[in-house]
N, C-alpha and C positions, 0 to 999 in steps of 0.2 A: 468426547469433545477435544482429546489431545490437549496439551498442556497450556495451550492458550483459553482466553477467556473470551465466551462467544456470549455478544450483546447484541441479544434481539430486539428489531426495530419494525415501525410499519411505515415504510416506504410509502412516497406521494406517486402516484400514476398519471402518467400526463401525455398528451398527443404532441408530435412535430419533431425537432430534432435540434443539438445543442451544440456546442462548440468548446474546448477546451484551453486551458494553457497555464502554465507555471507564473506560480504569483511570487517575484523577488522577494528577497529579504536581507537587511540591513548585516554588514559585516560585522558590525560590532555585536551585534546579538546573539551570535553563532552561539558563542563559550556557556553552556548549559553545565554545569556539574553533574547536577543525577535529573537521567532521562527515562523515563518508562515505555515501556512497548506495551500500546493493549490491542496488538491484534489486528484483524479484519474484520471490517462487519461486511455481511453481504445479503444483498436485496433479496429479498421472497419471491420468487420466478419460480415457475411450474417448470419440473422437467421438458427442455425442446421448447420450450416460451421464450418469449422476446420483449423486454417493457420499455419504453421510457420512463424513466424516477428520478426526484431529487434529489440528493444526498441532504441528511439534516445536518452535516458541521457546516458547509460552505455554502450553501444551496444550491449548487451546480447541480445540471443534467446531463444523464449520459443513460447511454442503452447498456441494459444488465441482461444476462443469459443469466440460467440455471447453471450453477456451479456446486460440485459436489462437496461433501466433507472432508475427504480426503485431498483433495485440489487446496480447499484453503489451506489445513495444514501443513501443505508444501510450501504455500508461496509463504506463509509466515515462517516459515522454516527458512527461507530462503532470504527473509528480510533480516532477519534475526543474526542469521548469519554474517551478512553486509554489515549490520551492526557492529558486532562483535568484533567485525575486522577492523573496522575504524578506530582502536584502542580507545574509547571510549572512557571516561572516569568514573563512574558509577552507570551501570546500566541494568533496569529491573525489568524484564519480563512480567505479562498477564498473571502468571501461577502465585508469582510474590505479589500482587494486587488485588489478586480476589480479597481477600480480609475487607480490606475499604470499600470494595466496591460493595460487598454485601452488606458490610453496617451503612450504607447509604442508602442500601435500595431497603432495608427494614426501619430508617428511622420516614420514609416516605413514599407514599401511595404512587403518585404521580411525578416524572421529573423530566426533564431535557436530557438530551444527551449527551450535548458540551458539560452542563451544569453537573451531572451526575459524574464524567469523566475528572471534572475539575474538583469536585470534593473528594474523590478519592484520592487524588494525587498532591490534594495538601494534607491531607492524612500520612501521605507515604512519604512527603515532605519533597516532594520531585520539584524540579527547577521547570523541567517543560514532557510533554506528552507527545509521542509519534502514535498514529494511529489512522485505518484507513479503510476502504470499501474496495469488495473484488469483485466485479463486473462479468470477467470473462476468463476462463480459462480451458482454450480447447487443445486438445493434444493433435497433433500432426495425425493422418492416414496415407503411411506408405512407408517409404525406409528413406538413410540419407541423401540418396539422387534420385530418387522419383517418387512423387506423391499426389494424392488425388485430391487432396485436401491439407493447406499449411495447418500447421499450430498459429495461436496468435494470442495475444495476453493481455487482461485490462485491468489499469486498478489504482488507487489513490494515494497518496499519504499527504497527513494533514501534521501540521508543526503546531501544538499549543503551546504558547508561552504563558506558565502557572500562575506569576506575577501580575498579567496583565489580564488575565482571563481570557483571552484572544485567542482564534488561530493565527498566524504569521506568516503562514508559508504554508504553500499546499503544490504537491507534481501530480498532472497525470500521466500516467505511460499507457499509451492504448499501439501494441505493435502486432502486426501480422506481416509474417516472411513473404514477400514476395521475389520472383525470376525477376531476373536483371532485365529480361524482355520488356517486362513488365513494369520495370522502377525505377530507372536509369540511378535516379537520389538516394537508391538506396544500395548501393554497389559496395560503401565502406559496411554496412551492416553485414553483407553476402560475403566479402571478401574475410573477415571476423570468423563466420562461421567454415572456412575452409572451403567454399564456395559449395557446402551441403545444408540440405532440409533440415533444421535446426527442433529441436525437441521444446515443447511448452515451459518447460524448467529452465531452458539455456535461455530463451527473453525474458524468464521473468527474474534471473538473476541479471541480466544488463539491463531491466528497466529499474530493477531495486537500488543496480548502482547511481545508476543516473539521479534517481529520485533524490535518494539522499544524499548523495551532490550537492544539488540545488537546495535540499533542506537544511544540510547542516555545513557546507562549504566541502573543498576541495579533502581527499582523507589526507591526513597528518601521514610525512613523510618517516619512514625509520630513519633512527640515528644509523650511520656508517650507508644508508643508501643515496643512491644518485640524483 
């Protein structure tokens, strides 16, 4: 299961099609001391399936493909990372949380998965929780300038604030590369990638950034930089 902590869920299955967008959040809220990462969760899709599901933190919908084991632990590797770089003031990963989350899932049968999230992280005494669902994750078919098929990347991150029991803040980043024939709007993303067919790992480190951007404000400038 790699070092993060995988929370199985039973996704709601539903017909039609949904719409997304980044929910603001108050500037003064930003400043969290200790933040925990628990992860991704991701919807139960058969191999080559295709669902409409609810998400149980926010209740949004969105379409989930079959994503493998290995795909998650990248893009959480890759979130983690983003993380990390933000110089952060206390920041705990899944591995140092399992403890809580198991004496919660043993003191009870049945629980929610905000509620379950939220008793573990007053246990670990966390100020707020990042944590999120991965939807999609297809790798490119071809090489840098010609492909038969882009890569494209979907996925969530949700901001809980511990104090108020609340999510606060949620991104989604759902991108697929498209030819500039093809996207005129997207010509700064094309231009980024050195005008080549971009690999599954290379969006989901610029949707990670963008994400938490919007989640925890612009990252903290180095001293002595510009």
């Amino acid at each position: 299961m790699g070092r993060y902590l995988r929370i199985a869920l039973l996704f709601t299955l539903l017909g039609g099609c949904a719409s997304f967008s980044g929910v603001p959040f108050p500037e003064a809220q930003r400043d969290y001391q200790r933040i925990g990462f628990y992860g991704l969760m991701v919807p139960q899709v058969l191999q080559g399936g295709r669902q409409l599901i609810r998400e149980p933190l926010g209740g949004t919908y969105h379409y989930a493909e079959y994503v493998s084991p290995e795909a998650v632990s990248e893009v959480e590797g890759i979130i983690w990372e983003e993380l990390q770089n933000r110089g952060l003031r206390e920041l705990l990963f899944s591995e140092q949380l399992k403890p809580a989350i198991q004496a919660e899932l043993g003191r009870q049968r049945t629980f929610e998965i905000k509620e379950l999230l939220l008793s573990s992280a007053r246990e670990s005494s966390l100020d707020a929780i990042i944590v999120g669902h991965l939807y999609r994750y297809k790798e490119r078919e071809g090489s840098d300038f010609a492909v038969s098929s882009p890569a494209s990347v979907s996925f969530d991150l949700h901001l809980i604030d511990v104090s108020r029991g609340q999510v606060v803040s949620r991104y989604t980043v759902d991108i697929e590369q498209k030819s500039l024939s093809e996207n005129l709007l997207g010509v700064r993303r094309l231009k980024n990638s050195g005008f080549r067919w971009a690999r599954a790992s290379a969006l989901a480190k610029q949707g990670a950034a963008e994400a938490l951007e919007h989640l925890l404000g612009p990252r903290p400038q180095r001293q002595g930089s510009e």
